[in-house]
C-alpha positions in Angstrom: 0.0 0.0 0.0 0.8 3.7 -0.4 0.6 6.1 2.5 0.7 9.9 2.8 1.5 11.3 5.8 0.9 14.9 7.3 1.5 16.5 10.4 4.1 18.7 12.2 6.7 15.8 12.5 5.5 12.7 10.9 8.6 11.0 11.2 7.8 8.4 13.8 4.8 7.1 12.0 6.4 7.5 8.4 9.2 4.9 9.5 6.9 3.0 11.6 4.7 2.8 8.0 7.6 1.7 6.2 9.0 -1.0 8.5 5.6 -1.9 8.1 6.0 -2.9 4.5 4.6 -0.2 2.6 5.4 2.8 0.8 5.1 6.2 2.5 5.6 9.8 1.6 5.1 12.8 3.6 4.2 16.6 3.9 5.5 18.1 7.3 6.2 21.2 9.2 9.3 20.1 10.6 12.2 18.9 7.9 14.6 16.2 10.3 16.9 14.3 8.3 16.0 11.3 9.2 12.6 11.3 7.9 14.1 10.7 4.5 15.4 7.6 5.2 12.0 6.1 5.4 9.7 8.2 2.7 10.4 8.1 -1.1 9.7 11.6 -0.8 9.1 14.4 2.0 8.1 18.2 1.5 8.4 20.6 4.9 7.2 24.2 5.6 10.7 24.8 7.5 14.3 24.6 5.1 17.2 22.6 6.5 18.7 25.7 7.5 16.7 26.6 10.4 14.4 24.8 13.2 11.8 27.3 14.6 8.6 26.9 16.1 7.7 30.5 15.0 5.5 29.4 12.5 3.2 27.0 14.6 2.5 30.3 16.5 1.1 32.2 13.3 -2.5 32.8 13.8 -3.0 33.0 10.2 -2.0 29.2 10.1 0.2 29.6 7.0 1.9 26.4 8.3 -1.5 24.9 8.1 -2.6 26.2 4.2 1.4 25.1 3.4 0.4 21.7 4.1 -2.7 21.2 2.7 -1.4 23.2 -0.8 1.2 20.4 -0.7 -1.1 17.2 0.3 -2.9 18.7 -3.2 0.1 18.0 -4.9 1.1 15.2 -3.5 -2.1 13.5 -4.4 -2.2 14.9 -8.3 1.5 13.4 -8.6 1.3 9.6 -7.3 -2.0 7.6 -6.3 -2.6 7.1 -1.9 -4.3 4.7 -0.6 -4.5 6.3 2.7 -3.9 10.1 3.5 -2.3 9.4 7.8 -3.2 12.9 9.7 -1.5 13.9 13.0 -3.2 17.5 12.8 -7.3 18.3 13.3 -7.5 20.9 10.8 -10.7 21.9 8.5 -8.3 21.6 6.0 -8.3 17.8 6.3 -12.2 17.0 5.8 -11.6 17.9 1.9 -8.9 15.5 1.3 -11.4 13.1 1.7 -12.6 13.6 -2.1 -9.4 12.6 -3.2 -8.7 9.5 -1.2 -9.1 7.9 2.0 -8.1 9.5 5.2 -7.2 7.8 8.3 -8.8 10.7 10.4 -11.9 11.5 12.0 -14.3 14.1 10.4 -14.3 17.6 12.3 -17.6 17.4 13.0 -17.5 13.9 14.9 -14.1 15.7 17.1 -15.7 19.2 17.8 -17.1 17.9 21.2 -13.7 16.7 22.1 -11.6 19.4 20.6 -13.6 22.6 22.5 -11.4 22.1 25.4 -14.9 23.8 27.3 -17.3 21.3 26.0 -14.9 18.3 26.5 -14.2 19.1 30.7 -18.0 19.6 31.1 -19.0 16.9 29.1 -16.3 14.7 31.1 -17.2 16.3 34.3 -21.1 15.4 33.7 -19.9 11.4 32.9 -18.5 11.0 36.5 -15.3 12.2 36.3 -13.0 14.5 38.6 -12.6 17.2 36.9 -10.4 20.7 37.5 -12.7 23.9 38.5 -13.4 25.7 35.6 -14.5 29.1 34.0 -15.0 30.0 30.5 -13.1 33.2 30.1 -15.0 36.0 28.3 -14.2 39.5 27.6 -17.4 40.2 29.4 -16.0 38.2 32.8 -15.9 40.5 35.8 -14.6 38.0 38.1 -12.5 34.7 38.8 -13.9 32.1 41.1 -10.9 30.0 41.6 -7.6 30.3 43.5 -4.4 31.1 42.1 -2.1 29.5 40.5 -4.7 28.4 38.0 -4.2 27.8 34.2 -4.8 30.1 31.0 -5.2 27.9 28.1 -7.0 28.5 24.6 -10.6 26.2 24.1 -8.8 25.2 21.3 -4.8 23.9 20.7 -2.3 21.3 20.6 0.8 21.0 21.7 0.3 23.6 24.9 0.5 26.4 22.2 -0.9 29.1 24.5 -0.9 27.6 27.8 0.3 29.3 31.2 0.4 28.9 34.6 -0.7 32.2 36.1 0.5 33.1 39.7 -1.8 36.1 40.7 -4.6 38.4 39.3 -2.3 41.1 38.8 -0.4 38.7 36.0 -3.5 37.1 35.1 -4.6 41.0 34.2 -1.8 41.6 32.3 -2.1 38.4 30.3 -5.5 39.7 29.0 -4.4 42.9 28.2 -1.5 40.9 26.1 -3.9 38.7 24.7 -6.4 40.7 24.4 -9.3 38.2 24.3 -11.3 38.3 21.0 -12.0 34.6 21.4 -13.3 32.2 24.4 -10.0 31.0 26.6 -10.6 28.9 29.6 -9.6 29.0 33.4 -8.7 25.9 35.0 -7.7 25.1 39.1 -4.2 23.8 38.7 -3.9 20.6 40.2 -0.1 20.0 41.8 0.9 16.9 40.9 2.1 14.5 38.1 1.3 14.8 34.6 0.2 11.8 32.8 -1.5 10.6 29.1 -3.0 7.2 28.3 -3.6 6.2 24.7 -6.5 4.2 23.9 -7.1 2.1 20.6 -10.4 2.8 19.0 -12.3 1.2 16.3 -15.2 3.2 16.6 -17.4 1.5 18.8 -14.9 -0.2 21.7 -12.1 2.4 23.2 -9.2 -0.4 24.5 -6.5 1.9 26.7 -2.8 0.0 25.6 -0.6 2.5 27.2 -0.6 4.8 30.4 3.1 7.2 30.5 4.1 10.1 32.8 4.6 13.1 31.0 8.1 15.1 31.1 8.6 19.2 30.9 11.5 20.9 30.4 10.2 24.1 31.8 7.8 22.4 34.6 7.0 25.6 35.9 5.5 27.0 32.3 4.1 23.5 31.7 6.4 23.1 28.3 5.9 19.3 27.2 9.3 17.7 25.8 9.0 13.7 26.4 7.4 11.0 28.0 8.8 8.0 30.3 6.2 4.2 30.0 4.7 2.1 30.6 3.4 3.4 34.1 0.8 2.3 36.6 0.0 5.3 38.8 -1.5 3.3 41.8 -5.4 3.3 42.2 -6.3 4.1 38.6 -8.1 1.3 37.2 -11.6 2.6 38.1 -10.2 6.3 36.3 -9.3 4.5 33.2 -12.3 2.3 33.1 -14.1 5.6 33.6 -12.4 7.6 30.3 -12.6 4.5 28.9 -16.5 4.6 28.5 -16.4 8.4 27.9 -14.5 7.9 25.0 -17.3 5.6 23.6 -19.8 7.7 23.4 -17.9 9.7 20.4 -17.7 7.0 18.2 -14.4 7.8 16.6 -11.4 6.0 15.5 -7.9 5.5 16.0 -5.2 6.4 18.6 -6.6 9.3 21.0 -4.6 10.6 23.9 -6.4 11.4 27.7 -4.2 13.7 29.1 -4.5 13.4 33.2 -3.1 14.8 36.7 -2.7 12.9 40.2 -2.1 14.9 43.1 -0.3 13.7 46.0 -3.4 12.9 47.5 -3.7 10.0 44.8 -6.7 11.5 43.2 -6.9 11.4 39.2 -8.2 14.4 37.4 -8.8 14.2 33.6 -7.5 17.0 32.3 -8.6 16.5 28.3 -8.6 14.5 25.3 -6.2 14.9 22.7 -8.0 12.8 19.5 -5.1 12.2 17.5 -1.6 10.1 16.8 -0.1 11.0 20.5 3.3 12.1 20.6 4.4 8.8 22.9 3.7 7.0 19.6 7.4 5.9 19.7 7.2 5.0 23.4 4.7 2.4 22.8 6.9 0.8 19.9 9.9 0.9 21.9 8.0 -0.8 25.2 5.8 -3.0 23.5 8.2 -3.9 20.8 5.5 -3.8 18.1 5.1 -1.7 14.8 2.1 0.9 16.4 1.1 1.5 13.0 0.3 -1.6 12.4 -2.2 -1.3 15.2 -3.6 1.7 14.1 -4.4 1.0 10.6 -6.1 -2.5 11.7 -8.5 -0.2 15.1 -9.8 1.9 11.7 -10.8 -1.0 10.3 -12.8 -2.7 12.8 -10.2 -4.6 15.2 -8.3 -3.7 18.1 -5.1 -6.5 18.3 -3.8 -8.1 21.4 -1.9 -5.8 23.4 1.3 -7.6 24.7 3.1 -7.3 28.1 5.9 -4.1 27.9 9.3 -6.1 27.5 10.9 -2.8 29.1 10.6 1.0 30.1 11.0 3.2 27.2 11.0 6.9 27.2 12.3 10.1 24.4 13.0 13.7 25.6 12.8 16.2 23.1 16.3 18.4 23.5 15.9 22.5 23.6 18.7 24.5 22.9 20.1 26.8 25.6 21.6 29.5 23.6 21.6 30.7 20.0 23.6 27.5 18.4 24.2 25.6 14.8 23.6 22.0 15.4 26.9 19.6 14.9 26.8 16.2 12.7 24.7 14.0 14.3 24.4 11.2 12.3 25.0 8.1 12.8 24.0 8.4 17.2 21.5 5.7 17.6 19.8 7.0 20.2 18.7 10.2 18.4 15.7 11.0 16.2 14.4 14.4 14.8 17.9 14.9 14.0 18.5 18.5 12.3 20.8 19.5 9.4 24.4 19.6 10.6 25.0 23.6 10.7 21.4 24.5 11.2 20.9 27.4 12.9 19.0 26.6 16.6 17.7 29.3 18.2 17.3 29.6 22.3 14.1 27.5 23.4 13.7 25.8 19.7 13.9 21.9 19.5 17.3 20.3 18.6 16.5 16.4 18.1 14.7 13.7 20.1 16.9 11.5 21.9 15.2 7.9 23.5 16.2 5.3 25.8 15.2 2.2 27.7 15.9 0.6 31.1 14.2 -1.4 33.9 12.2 1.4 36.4 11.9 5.3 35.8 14.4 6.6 37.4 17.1 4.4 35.0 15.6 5.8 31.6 15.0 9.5 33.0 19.0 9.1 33.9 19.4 8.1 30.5 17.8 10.9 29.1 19.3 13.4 30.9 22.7 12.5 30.2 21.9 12.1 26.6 20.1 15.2 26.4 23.2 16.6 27.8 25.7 15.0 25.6 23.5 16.7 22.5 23.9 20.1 24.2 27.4 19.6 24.5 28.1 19.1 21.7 26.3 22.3 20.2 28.2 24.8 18.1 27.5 28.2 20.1 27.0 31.4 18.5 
């Protein structure tokens, strides 16, 4: 079969499509070497020359017209079998006349992706939920205790998200934002951040993977990796719980429940992320199968055996510290996403994904630190 691919970083599905046995090409935001190696062709928004999130932060969502202008292309060039999504995008629903997409309609996701209607929906199921407020320009007042958390009703990848310390900063944040468009407010819970993957075939929601979440800026809530499989202790009614709430929806493939537990044990759901989740690896790594695989046989009706993890796995994306121009880093098997060697980095921007395994936590967050170090190290500063 032929695949397409299209997201911000496709690259762990594209090679987890080819070692798959099938042909895969993609259109992505992101432009790491390595995603050559597995696609007879890739076209990116971002040159070799530069890695910057700037672009994901345009409002206009040029990034997002980029892609679909290209996934046009694509498809008038070479004949798809399957168009694989990682984005929820209006611009995805008309690809559909073209071919067939392995991604729900917007329609079927609008309950889960209105970060508003998702918690009360959630909350009205039975399950602990944060205190929330929609924010409105016309809000006089806010009914919750600080810290609390600013986030859009609509996002991915914490674009937009911030913990807010007092009213004062919570005042100037509106004035900086200056709110034209519903935001929410949400108690923050203090505790640890985790995200369970479910398989879904449309009618059963099977969860096949619970990991704790890692920052690299805990305090600003900036996601860069994820350490699995985990067991957080008590959680089997939660996840039977998210479980059913899931199958109300009726939609397909790998969707993400992103959740808290404070130190007094309790689980909060937080929201649903119904998409390809960025652990994808993770589970391949643990679970030592070809996620993929599992995927593409959930959208068509069955939802395989999931085995027992054979070891912890867990990747940490890498952040440059200072202005920098990445070194050579090919041929380091522990890294993915890796850049063009003398690609300009700037402060805060991704440098590569580096992964590792091990036998508890502790031994694969080691891991990642030192390898996340050893990257940095070897940056070329400006």
């Amino acid at each position: 079969m032929n695949f397409l691919t299209v997201g911000v970083n496709m690259r762990d599905v594209a090679c987890s499509i080819q070692r798959a046995g099938s042909s895969v090409s993609s259109v992505n935001y992101f432009n790491p070497v390595d995603l050559s190696r597995c696609t007879k062709k890739s076209i990116a928004f971002l040159g070799c020359d530069r890695i910057s999130t700037d672009g994901l932060n345009d409002e206009s969502g040029s990034w997002k017209q980029f892609l679909f202008e290209k996934t046009l292309a694509a498809l008038a060039k070479d004949n798809f079998d399957f168009i694989v999504p990682r984005i929820n995008s209006e611009h995805i629903d008309p690809l559909k006349e073209f071919t067939q997409v392995l991604g729900n309609s917007l329609k079927s996701l609008e309950p889960l992706r209105d970060k508003w209607q998702c918690i009360r929906a959630a909350s009205k199921h039975g399950l602990l939920t944060p205190k929330t407020e929609l924010l409105t320009a016309s809000l006089q007042s806010v009914d919750l205790e600080f810290p609390l958390i600013f986030k859009p009703i609509r996002g991915s990848r914490g674009a937009g998200l911030r913990k807010v310390h007092s009213p004062g900063e919570l005042e100037a944040l509106l004035v900086e934002k200056a709110v034209d468009k519903d935001r929410i407010l949400q108690e923050y819970i203090q505790g640890e951040s985790y995200n369970i993957n479910f398989l879904s075939d449309g009618a059963r929601a099977e969860p096949i993977f619970v990991s704790r979440q890692l920052f690299s800026d805990p305090e600003n809530l900036v996601y860069s990796g994820s350490v699995g499989p985990v067991k957080p202790e008590g959680i089997e009614e939660f996840v039977e719980e998210c479980m059913a709430f899931l199958e109300r929806f009726k939609i397909k493939g790998i969707i993400g429940v992103d959740f808290m537990v404070d130190s007094g044990g309790e689980a909060y759901f937080i929201e649903v992320n119904p998409r390809i989740q960025g652990s994808f690896e993770v589970i391949e790594d643990s679970l030592g199968i070809n996620m993929f695989d599992y995927y593409y046989r959930a959208w068509h009706g069955e939802i395989p055996a999931i085995p027992s993890s054979r070891c912890l796995a867990g990747k940490n994306i890498v952040t440059a510290h200072m202005d920098c121009r990445a070194p050579d880093l090919e041929g380091w098997g522990y890294i993915r996403d890796i850049p063009q060697a003398g690609a300009f980095i700037a402060t805060g921007e991704p440098v590569c994904t580096v992964v590792a395994t091990g036998i508890t936590e502790a031994e694969v967050e080691a891991q990642l630190r030192k390898l996340s170090n050893t990257i940095l190290n070897q940056m070329k500063l400006l």
